[in-house]
N, C-alpha and C positions, 0 to 999 in steps of 0.2 A: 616483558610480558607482552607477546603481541594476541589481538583481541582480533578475532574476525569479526568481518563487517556483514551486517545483512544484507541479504537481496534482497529482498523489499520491505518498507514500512510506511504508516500513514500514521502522519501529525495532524492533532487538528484542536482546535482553541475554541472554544465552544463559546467564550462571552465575544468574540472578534467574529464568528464563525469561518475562520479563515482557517484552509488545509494546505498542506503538503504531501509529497510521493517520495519515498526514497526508491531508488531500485541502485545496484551495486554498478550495474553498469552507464548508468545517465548520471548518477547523483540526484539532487535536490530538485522538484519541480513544483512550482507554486501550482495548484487549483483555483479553478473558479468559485467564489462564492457561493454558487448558483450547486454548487457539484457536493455541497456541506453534507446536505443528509443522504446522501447516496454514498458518499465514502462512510460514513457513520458506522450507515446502516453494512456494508461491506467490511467496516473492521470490528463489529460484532462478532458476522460471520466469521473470521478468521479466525476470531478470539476463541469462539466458541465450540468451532466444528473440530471434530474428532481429527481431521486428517486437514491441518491446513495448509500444508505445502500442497495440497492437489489442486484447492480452489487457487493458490496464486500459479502455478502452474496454467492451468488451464485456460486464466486470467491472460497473462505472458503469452499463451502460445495464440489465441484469439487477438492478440494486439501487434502478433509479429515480434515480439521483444524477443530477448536473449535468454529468458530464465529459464525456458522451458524445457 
């Protein structure tokens, strides 16, 4: 059974406040502490908004990445 892998995801440990970024083409990238509630608050948005491939998308194309 093969599973595709996401293009992007964000982990994050709330008692640690420590995050990470998946994206399919980098892998794993630790964050800054300092970055806690700003990815948070960004994988609310993702969670929540009707069309969330546009926000990572758009995310991607503003950072120069590959997703877009």
């Amino acid at each position: 059974m093969d599973k595709e892998l996401p293009e992007f995801a964000i982990l994050q440990n709330s008692r640690t406040k420590l995050s990470a970024i998946w994206t399919k083409n980098g892998g794993w990238k630790d964050a800054p502490e300092k970055d806690f509630e700003h990815l948070r608050l960004l994988a609310t948005l993702i969670r929540t908004d009707p069309n969330p491939v546009q926000i990572v998308k758009a995310i991607a194309k503003a950072n120069g990445d590959g997703l877009a």
